[in-house]
VMD Tcl script that builds the backbone (N, CA, C; Angstrom):
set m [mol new atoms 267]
animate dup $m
set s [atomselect $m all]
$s set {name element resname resid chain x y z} {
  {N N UNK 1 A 20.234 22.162 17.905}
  {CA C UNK 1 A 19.127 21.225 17.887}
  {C C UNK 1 A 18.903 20.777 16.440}
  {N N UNK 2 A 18.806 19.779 16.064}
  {CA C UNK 2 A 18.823 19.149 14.818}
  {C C UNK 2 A 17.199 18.449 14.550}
  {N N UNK 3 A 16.934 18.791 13.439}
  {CA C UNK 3 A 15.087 18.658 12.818}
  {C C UNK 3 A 15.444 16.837 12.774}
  {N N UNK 4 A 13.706 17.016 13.282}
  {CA C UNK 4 A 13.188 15.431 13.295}
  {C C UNK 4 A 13.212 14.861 11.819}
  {N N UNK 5 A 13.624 13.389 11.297}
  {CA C UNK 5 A 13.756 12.898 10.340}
  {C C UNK 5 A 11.907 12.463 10.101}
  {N N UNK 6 A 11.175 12.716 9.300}
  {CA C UNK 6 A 9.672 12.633 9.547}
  {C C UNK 6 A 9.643 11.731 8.238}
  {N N UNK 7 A 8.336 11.257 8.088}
  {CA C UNK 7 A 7.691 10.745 6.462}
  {C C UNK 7 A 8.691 9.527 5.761}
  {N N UNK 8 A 8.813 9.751 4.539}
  {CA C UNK 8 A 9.616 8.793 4.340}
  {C C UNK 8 A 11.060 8.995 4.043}
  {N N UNK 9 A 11.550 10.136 4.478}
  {CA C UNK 9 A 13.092 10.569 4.694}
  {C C UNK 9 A 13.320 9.762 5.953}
  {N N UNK 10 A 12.364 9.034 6.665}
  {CA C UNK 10 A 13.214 8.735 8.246}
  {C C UNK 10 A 13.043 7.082 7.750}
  {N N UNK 11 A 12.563 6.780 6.046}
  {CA C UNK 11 A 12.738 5.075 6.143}
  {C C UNK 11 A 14.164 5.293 5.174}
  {N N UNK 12 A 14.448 6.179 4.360}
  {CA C UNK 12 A 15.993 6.188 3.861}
  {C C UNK 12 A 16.893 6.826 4.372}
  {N N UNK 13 A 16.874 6.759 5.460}
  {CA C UNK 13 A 18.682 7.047 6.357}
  {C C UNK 13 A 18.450 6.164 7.171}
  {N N UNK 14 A 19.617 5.248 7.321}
  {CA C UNK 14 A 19.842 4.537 7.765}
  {C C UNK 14 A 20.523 5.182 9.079}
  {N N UNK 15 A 20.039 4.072 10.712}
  {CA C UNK 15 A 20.503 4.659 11.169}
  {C C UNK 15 A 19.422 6.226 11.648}
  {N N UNK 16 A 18.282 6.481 11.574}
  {CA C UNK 16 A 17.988 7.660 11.353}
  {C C UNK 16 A 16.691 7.324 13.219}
  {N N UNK 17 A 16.880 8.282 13.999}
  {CA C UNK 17 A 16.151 7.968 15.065}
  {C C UNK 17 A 14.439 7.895 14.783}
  {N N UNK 18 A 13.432 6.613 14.580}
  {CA C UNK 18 A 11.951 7.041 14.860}
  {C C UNK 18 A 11.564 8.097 15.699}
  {N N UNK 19 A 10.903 8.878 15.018}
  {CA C UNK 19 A 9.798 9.841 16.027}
  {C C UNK 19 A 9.259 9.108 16.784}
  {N N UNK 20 A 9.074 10.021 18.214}
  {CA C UNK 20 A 8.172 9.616 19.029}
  {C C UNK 20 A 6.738 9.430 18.767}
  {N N UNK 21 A 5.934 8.605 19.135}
  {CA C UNK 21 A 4.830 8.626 18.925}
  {C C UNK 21 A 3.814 9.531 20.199}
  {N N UNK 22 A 3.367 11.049 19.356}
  {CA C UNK 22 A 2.726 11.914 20.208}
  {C C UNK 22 A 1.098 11.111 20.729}
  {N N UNK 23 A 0.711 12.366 21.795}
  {CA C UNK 23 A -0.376 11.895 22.267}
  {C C UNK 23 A -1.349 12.140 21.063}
  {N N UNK 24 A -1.517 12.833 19.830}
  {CA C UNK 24 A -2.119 12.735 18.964}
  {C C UNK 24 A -2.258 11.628 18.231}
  {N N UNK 25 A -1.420 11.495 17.900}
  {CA C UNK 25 A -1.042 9.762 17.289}
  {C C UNK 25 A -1.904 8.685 17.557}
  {N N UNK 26 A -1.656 8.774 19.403}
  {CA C UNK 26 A -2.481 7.855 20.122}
  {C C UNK 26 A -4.066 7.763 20.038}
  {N N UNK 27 A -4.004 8.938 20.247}
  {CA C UNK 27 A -6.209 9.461 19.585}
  {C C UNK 27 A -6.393 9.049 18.493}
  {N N UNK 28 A -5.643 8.976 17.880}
  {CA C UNK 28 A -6.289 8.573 16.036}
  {C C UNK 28 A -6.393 7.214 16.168}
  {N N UNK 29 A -5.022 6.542 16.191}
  {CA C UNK 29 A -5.434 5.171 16.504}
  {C C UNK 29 A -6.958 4.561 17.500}
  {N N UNK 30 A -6.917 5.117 18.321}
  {CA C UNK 30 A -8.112 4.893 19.687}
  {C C UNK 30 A -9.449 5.104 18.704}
  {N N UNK 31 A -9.542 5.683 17.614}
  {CA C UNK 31 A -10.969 6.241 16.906}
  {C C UNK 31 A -11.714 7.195 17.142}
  {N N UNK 32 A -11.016 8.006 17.705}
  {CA C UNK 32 A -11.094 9.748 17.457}
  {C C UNK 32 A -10.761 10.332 16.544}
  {N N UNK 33 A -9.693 10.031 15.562}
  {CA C UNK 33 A -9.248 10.246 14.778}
  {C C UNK 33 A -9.721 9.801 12.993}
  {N N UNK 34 A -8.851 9.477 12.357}
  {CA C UNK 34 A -8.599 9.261 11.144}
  {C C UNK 34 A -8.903 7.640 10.903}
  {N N UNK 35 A -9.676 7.080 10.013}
  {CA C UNK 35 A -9.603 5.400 10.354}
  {C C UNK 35 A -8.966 5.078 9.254}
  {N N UNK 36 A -7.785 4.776 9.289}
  {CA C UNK 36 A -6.936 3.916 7.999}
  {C C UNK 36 A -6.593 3.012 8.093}
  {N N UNK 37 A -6.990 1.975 7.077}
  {CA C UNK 37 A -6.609 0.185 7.199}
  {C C UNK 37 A -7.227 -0.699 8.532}
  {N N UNK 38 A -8.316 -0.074 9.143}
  {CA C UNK 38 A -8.831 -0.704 9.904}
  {C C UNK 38 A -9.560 -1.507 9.701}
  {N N UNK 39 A -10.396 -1.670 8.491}
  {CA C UNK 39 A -11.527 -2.931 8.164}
  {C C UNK 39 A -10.823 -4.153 7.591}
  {N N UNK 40 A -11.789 -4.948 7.852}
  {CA C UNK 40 A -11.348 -6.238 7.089}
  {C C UNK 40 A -11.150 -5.977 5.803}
  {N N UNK 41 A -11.517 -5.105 5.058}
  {CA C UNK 41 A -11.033 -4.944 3.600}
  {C C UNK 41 A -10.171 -3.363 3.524}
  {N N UNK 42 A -8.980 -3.576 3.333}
  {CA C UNK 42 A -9.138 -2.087 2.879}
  {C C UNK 42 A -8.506 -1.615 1.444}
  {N N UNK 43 A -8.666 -0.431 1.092}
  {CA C UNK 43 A -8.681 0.333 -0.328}
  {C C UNK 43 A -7.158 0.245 -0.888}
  {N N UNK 44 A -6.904 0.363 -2.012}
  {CA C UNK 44 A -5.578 0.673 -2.406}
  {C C UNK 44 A -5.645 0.967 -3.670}
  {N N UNK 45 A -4.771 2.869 -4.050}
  {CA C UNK 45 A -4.709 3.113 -4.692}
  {C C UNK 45 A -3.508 2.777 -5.696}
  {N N UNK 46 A -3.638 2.798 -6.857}
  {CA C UNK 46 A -2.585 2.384 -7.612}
  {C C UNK 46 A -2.503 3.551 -8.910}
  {N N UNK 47 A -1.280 4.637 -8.983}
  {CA C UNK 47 A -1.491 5.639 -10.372}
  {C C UNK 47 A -0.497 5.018 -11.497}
  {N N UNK 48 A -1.044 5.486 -12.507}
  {CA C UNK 48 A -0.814 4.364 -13.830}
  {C C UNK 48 A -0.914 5.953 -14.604}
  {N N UNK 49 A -0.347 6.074 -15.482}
  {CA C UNK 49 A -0.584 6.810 -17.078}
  {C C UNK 49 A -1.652 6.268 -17.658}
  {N N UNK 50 A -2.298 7.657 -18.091}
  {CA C UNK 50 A -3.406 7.252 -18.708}
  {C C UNK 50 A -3.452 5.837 -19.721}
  {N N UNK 51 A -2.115 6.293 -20.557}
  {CA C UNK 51 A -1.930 5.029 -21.643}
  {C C UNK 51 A -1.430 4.002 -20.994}
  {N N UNK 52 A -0.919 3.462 -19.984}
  {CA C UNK 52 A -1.219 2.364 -19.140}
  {C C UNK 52 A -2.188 2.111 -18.890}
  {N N UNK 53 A -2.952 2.862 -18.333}
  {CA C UNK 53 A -3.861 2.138 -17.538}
  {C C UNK 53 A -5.175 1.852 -18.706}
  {N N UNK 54 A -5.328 2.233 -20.087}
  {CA C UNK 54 A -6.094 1.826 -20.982}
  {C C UNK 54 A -5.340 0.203 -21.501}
  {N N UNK 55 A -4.062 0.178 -21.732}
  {CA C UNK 55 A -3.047 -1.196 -21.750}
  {C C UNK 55 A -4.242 -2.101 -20.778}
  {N N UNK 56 A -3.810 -2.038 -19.508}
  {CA C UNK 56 A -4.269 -2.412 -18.739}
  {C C UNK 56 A -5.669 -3.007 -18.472}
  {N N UNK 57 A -6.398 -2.076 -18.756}
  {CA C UNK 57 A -8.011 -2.209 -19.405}
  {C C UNK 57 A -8.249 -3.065 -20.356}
  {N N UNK 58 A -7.522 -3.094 -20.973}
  {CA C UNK 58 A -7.722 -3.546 -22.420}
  {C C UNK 58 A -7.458 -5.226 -21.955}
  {N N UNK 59 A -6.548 -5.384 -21.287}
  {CA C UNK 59 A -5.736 -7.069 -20.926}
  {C C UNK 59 A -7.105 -7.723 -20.161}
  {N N UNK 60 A -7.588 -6.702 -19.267}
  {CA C UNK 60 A -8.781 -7.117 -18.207}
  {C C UNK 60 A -10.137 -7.498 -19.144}
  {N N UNK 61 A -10.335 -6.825 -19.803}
  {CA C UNK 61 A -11.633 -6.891 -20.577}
  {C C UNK 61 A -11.178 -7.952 -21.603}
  {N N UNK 62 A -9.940 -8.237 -22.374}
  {CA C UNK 62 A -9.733 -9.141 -23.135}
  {C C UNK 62 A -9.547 -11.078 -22.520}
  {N N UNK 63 A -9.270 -10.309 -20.697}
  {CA C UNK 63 A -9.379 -11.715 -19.981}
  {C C UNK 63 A -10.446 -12.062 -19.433}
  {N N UNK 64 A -11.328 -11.097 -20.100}
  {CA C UNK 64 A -12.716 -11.739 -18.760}
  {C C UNK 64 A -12.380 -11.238 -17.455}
  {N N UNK 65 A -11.518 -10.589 -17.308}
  {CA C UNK 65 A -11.574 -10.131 -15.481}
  {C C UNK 65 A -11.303 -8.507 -15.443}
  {N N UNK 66 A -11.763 -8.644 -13.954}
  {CA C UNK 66 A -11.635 -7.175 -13.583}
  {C C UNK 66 A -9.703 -6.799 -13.248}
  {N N UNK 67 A -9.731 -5.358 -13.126}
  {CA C UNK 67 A -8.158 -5.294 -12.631}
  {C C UNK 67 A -7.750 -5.679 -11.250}
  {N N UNK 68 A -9.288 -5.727 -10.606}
  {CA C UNK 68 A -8.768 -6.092 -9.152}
  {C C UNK 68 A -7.682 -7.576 -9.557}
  {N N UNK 69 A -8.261 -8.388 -9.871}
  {CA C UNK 69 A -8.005 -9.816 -10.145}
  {C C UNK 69 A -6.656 -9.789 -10.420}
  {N N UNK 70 A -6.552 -8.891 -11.747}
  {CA C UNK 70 A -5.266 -8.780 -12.116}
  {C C UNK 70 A -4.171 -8.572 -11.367}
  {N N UNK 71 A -4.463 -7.459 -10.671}
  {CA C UNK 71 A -3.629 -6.856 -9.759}
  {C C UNK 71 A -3.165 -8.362 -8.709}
  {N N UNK 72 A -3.959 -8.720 -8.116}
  {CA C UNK 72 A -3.878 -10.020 -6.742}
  {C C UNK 72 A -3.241 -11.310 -7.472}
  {N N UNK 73 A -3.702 -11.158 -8.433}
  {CA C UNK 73 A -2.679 -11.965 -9.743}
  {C C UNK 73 A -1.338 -12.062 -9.944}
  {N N UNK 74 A -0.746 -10.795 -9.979}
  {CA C UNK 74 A 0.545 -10.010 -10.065}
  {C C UNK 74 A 1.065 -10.312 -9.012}
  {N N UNK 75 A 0.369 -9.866 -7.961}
  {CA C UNK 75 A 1.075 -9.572 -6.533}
  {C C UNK 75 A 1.338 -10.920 -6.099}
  {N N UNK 76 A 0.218 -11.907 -6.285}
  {CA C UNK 76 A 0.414 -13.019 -6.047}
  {C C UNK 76 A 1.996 -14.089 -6.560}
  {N N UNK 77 A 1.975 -13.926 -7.875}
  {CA C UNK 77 A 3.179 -14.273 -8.936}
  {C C UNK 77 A 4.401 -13.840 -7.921}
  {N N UNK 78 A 4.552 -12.020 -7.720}
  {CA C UNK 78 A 6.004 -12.016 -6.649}
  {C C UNK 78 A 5.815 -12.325 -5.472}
  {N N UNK 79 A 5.107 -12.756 -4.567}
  {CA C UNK 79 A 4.835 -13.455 -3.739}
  {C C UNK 79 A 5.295 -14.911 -3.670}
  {N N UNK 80 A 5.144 -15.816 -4.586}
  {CA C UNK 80 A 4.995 -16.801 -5.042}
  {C C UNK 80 A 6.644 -16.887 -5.353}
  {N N UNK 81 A 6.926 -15.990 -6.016}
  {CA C UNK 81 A 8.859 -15.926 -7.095}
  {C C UNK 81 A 9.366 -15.626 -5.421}
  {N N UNK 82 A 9.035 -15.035 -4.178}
  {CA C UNK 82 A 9.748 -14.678 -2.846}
  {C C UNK 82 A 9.775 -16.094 -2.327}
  {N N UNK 83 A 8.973 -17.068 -2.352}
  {CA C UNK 83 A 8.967 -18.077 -1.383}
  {C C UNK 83 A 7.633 -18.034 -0.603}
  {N N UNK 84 A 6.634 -16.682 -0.521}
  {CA C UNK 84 A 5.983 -16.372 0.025}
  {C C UNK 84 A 4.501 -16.825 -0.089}
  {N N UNK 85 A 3.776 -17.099 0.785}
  {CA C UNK 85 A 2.516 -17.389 0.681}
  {C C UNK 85 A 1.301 -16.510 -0.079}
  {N N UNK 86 A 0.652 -16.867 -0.925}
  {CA C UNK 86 A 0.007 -16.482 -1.904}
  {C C UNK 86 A -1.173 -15.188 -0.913}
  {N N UNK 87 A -1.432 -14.439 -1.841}
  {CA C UNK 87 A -2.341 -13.519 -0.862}
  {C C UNK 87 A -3.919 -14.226 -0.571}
  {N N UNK 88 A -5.051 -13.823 0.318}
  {CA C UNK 88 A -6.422 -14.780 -0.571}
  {C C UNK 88 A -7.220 -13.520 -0.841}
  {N N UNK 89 A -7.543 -14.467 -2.178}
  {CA C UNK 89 A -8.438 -13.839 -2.588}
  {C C UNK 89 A -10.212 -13.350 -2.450}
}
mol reanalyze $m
mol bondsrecalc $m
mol representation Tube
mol addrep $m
């Protein structure tokens, strides 16, 4: 019997069978569970080195904007370099 490919070992093998989706699974989704990415807004963390993320600080406060901005800024730019439709802000 050979172990289930789980997490993100089952998005780098190619070729690698999805887990089934248990009846647990199903409860969380339903809202018994865990609520992730369900609101119209949701959270996203981003880890940076300290001395990045003062870089970083420093660009925001020197532009007048927050990092959110920055960030939707960025994302927007490779979005934009894909062909892809801009995110909204």
């Amino acid at each position: 019997m050979s172990a289930k490919v789980t997490g993100l070992a089952a998005f780098t093998k190619r070729g690698a069978v999805q887990p089934e989706i248990s009846a647990a699974t199903e409860d969380q989704d339903s809202g018994t569970g865990r609520q992730r990415a369900k609101k119209e807004v949701v959270a996203l963390t981003v880890r940076l080195q300290r001395s990045e993320w003062e870089r970083l600080h420093q660009l925001a406060v020197s532009e007048g904007m927050s990092i959110q901005s920055l960030a939707v800024r960025g994302l927007n730019r490779v979005f934009t370099d894909k062909g892809l439709p801009k995110l909204a802000e």
